[in-house]
C-alpha positions in Angstrom: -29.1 90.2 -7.6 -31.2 86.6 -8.0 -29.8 85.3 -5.9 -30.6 88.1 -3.2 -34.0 87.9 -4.5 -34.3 84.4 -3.9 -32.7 84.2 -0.6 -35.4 87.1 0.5 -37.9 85.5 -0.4 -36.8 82.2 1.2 -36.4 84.2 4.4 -39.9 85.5 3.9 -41.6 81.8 4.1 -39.4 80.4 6.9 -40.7 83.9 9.2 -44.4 83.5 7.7 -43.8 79.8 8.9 -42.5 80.4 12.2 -45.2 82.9 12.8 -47.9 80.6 13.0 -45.6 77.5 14.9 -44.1 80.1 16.9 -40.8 77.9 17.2 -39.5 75.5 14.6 -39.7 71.9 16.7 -36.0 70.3 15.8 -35.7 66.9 17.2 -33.0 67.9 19.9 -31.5 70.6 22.1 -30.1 73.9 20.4 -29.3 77.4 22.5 -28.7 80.6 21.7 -25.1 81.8 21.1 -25.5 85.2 19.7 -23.7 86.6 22.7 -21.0 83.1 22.7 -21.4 80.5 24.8 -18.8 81.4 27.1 -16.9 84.4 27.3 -12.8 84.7 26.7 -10.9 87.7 26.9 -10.2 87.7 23.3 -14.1 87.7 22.1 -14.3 91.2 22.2 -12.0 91.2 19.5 -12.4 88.0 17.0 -15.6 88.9 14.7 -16.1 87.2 11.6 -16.6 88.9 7.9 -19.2 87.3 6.5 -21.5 88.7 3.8 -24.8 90.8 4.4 -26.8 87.4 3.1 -25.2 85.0 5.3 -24.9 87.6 8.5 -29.2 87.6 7.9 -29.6 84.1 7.9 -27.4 84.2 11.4 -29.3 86.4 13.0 -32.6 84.4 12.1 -30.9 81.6 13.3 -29.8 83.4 16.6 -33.9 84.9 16.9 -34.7 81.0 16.9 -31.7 79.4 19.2 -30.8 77.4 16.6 -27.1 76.7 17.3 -24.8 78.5 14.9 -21.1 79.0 15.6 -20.5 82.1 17.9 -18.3 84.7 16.3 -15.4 84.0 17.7 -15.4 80.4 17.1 -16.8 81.5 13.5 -13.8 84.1 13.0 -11.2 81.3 14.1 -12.5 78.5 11.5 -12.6 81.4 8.7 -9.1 82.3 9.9 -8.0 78.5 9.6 -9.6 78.0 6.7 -7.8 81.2 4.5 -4.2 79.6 5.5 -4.7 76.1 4.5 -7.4 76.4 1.7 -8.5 72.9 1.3 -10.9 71.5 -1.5 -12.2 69.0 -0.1 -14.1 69.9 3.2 -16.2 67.5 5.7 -19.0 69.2 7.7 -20.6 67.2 10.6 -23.2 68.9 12.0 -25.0 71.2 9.2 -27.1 73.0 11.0 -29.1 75.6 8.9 -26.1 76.0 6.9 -24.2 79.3 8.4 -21.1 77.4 9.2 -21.2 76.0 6.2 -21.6 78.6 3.3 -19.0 80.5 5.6 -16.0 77.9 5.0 -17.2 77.9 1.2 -17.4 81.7 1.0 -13.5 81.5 2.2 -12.6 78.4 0.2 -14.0 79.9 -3.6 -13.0 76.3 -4.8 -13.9 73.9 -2.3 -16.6 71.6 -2.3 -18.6 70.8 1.0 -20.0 67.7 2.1 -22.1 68.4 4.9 -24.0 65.9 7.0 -27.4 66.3 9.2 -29.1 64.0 11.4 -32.7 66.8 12.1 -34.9 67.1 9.0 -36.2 70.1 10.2 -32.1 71.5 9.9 -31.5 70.0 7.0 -34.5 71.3 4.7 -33.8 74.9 5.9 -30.3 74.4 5.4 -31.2 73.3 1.5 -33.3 76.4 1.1 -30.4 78.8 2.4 -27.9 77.1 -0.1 -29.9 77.6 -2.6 -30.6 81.0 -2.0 -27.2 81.3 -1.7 -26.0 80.0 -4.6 -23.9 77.2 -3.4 -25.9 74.2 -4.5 -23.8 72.9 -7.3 -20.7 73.3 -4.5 -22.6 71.2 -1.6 -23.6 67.7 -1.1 -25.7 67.9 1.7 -26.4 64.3 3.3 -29.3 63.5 5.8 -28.9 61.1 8.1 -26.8 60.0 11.7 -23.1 61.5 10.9 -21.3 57.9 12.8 -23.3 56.3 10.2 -22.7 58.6 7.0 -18.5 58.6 7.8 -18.7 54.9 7.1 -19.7 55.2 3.4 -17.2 57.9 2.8 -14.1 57.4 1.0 -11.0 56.7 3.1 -7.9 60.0 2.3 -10.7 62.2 0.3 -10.8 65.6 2.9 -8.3 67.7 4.1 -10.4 69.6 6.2 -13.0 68.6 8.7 -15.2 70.3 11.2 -17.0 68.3 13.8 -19.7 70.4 15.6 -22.1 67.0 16.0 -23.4 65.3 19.0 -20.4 65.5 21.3 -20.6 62.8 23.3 -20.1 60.8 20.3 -16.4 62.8 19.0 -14.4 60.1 20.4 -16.0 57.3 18.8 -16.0 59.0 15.9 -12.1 60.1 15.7 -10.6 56.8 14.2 -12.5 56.8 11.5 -12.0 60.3 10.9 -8.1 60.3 10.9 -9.0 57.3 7.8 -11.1 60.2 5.9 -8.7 63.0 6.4 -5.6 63.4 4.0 -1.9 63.7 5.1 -1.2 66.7 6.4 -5.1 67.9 6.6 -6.9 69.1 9.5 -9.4 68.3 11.9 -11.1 71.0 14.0 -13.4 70.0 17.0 -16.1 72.5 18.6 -17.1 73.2 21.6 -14.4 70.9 23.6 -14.3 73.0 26.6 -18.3 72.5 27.4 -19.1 75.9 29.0 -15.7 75.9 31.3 -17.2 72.3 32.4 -14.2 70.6 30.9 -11.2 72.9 32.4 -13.8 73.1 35.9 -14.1 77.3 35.6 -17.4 76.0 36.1 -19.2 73.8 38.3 -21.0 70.7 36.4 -24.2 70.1 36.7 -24.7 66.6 37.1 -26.7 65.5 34.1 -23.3 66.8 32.0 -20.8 64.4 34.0 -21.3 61.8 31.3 -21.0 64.2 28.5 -17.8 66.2 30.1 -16.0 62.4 30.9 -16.7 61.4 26.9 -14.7 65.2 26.1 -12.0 64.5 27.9 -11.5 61.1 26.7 -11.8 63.0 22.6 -9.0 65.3 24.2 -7.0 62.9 25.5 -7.3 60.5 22.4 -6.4 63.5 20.4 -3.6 65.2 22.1 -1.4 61.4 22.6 -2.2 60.3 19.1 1.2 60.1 17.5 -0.1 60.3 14.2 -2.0 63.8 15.1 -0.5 67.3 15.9 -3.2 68.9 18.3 -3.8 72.2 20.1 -7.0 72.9 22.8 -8.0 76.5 22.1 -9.3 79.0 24.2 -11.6 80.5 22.3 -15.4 80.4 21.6 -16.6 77.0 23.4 -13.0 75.4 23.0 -12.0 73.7 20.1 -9.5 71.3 19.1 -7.4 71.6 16.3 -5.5 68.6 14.9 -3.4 68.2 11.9 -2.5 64.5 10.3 1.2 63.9 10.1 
């Protein structure tokens, strides 16, 4: 009950905030993906169950186009996530935190690290942990994630879910596959870019750059011989590797 009460109120500030800046001014692009950001024939059917507290903060996020997971791609990490149960569990790309306290609402013993590059993200993300209550299970880092991967320890996650600046997923991978344990697994979002990547849509010019980087993650991913990886159709795409 507290922690309702806390989380309520925490609500309460960020609205009376937003009401007199109108629009929280993050440092970089975010859309709405209440409604996905591109539609499958199985999204009418994958939904996540997340708890009353968490599915407010989602829609507050979704009022702001802040760029929380969609529900199908949401529903497919929780599904993920209940099979292999990991305790030790990388985040790049916090966001305000929904992604996050939903993998730790799954995983009742994991711990998260979770890493943000936008101050604006990350503050709001603190405040929803808290009034969550899921700081003491959370170590929340600030800063630019292909920096932050360097001072982690080599073989100490075995899971990791990488919903950061994209054109940057293929750089990050070899250092990655270092962090991640034998046998864990590594789940990339938004790899099919709208339908730019698998051309069900036409790309717009400014995203040639951005679709070539992609392909080269999928490509990396899918030849590794040390990796075991599947392209989903689901949500925005994601990849799912596992370490042999």
């Amino acid at each position: 009950m507290l922690a309702r009460l806390v989380l309520l109120a925490s609500l309460h500030l960020i609205k009376r905030y937003l009401s007199k800046t109108h629009m929280q001014n993050f440092s970089y692009a975010h859309k709405n993906t209440r409604d996905g950001e591109r539609t499958t024939p199985t999204a009418q059917f994958n939904k996540p169950k997340i708890s009353d507290s968490l599915a407010q903060l989602r829609s507050h996020a979704f009022d702001r186009e802040i760029p929380v997971s969609d529900d199908e791609t949401l529903c497919f990490l929780q599904t993920v996530l209940s099979a292999v149960q990991p305790k030790h569990i990388l985040e790049l790309g916090t966001a305000v935190g929904v992604s996050g306290a939903a993998m730790l609402d799954i995983c009742r013993t994991a711990h998260l690290t979770t890493v943000e590059r936008d101050q604006g993200f990350y503050n709001e993300a603190q405040t929803n942990f808290a009034g969550l209550g899921l700081c003491d299970r959370i170590t929340q880092i600030l800063g630019d994630a292909g920096e932050v991967i360097n001072t982690l320890s080599e073989n100490s996650f075995d899971f990791i879910f990488m919903d950061c600046a994209k054109v940057q997923y293929v750089k990050y991978l070899p250092r990655l596959k270092r962090l991640l344990k034998r046998g864990g697994t590594l789940i990339a979002d938004d790899i099919l870019l709208f339908g730019y990547v698998t051309g069900e849509e036409a790309i717009p010019p400014k995203r040639k750059m951005l679709v070539e980087h992609i392909k080269e993650y999928i490509t990396a991913v899918t030849n590794d011989s040390g990796l075991q990886t599947t392209i989903i159709n689901i949500g925005n795409g994601v990849a799912l590797s596992v370490k042999l």
